[in-house]
C-alpha positions as CSV (number, residue, x, y, z in Angstrom):
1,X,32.2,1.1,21.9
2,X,29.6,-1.2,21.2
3,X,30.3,-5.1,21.3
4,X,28.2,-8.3,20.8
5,X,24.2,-8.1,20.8
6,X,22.4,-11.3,22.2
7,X,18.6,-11.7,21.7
8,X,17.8,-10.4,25.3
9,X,19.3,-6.8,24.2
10,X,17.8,-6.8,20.6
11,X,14.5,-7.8,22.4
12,X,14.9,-4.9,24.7
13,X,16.3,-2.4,22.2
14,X,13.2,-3.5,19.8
15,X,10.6,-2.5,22.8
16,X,12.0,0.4,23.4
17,X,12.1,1.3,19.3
18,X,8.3,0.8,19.9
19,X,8.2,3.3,22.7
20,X,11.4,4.7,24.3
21,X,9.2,6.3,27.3
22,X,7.5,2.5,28.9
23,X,8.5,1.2,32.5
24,X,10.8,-1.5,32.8
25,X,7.7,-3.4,34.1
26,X,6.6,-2.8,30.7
27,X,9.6,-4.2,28.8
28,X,10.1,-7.4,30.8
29,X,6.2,-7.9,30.7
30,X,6.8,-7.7,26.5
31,X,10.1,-9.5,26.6
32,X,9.4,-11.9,28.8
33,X,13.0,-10.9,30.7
34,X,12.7,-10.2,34.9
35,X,12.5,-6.3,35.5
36,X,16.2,-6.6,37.1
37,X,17.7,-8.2,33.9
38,X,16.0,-5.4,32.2
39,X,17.0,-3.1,34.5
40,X,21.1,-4.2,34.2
41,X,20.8,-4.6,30.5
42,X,19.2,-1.2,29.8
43,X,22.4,0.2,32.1
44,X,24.6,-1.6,30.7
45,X,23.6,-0.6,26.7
46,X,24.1,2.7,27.4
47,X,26.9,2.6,29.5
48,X,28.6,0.8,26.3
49,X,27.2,3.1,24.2
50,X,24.9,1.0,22.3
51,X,21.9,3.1,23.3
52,X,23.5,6.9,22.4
53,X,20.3,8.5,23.7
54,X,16.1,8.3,24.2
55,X,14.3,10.7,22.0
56,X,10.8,11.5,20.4
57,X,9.2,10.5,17.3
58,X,7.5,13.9,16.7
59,X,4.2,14.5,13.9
60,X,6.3,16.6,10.6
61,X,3.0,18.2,10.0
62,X,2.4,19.8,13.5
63,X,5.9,20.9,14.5
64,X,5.8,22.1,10.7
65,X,8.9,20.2,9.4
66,X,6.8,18.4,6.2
67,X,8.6,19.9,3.8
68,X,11.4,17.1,3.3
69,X,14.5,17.4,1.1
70,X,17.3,15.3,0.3
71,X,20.4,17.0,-0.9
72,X,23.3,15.8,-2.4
73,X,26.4,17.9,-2.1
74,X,29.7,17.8,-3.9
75,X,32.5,20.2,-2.0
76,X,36.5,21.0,-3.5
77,X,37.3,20.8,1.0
78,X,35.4,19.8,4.5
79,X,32.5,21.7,5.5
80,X,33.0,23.7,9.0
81,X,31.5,21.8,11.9
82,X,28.8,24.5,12.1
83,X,27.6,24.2,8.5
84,X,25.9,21.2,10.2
85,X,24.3,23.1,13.5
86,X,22.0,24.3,11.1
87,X,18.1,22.8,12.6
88,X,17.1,22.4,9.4
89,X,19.4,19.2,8.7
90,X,18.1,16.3,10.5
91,X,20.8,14.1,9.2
92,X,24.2,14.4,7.1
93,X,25.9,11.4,5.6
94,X,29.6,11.4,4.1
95,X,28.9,9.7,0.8
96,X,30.9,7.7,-2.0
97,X,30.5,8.5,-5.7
98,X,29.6,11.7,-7.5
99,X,28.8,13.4,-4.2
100,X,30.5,13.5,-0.8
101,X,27.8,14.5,1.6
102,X,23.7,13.4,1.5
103,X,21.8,15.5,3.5
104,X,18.2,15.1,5.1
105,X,16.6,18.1,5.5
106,X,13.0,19.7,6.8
107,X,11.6,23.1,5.9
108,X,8.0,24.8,7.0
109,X,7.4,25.5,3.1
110,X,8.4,25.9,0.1
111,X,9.4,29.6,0.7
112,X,12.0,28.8,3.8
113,X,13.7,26.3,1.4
114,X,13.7,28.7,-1.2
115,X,15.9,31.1,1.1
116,X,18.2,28.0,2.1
117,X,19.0,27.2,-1.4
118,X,19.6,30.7,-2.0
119,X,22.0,31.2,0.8
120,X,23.9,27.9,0.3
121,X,24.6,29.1,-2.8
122,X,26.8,31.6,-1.1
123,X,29.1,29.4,0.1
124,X,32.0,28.7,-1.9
125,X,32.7,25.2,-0.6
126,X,30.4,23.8,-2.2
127,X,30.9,23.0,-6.0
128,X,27.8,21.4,-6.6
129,X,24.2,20.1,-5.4
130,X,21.3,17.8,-6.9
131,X,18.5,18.0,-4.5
132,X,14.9,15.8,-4.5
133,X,12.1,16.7,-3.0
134,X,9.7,14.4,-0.9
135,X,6.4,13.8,-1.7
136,X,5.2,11.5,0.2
137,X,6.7,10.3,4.0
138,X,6.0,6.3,3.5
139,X,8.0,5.2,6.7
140,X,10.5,7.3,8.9
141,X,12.2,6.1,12.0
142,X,14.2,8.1,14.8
């Protein structure tokens, strides 16, 4: 999937980053590219998988998710597929060096990561962790 970006699409794709919800009007008006070109290109991104889907850009504080965490996670085999359904991790990453897996996660407080911590320690999979704590959300994108 995926293929060549020309400026049109990064043009497009970089409106939308801005706000995935505007009208096509609103794109060409900001691109400067005709509603139909708009139109075909937006179709044809995600048709080639380029755009994988729209989503929302939501507050950590009010959906109480500011408690971020990054985890780093050394395992002796693969982690089940469902190890990962867990809400809590907002992103996984397969990893080279000491660690094999980096882990973004988002807790209500302290407490709820507390009980994470304690049940992870449960599984058997995993040989080691090194975690940091966030202290301050500087810039975050979707």
């Amino acid at each position: 999937m995926g293929g060549n970006l020309d400026k049109k699409d990064m043009s497009i794709i970089e409106s939308l980053k801005k706000d995935s919800r505007q009208s096509i009007r609103n794109i060409a008006k900001s691109t400067k590219i005709r509603p139909s070109t708009v139109h075909k290109r937006l179709h044809d991104l995600k048709k080639r998988g380029i755009i994988e889907k729209f989503t929302i850009k939501l507050d950590n504080s009010a959906v109480g998710e500011d408690f971020i965490v990054f985890m780093y996670i050394s395992t002796n085999e693969d982690l089940p597929k469902s190890f990962f359904s867990d809400k809590r991790i907002k992103e996984a990453f397969g990893i080279t060096g000491e660690y094999d897996l980096m882990l973004k996660l988002k807790f209500s407080c302290i407490n709820e990561f507390n009980d994470y911590i304690i049940s992870l320690r449960k599984n058997k999979t995993i040989v080691k962790t090194h975690t940091t704590v966030v202290t301050i959300n500087i810039k975050e994108e979707i």
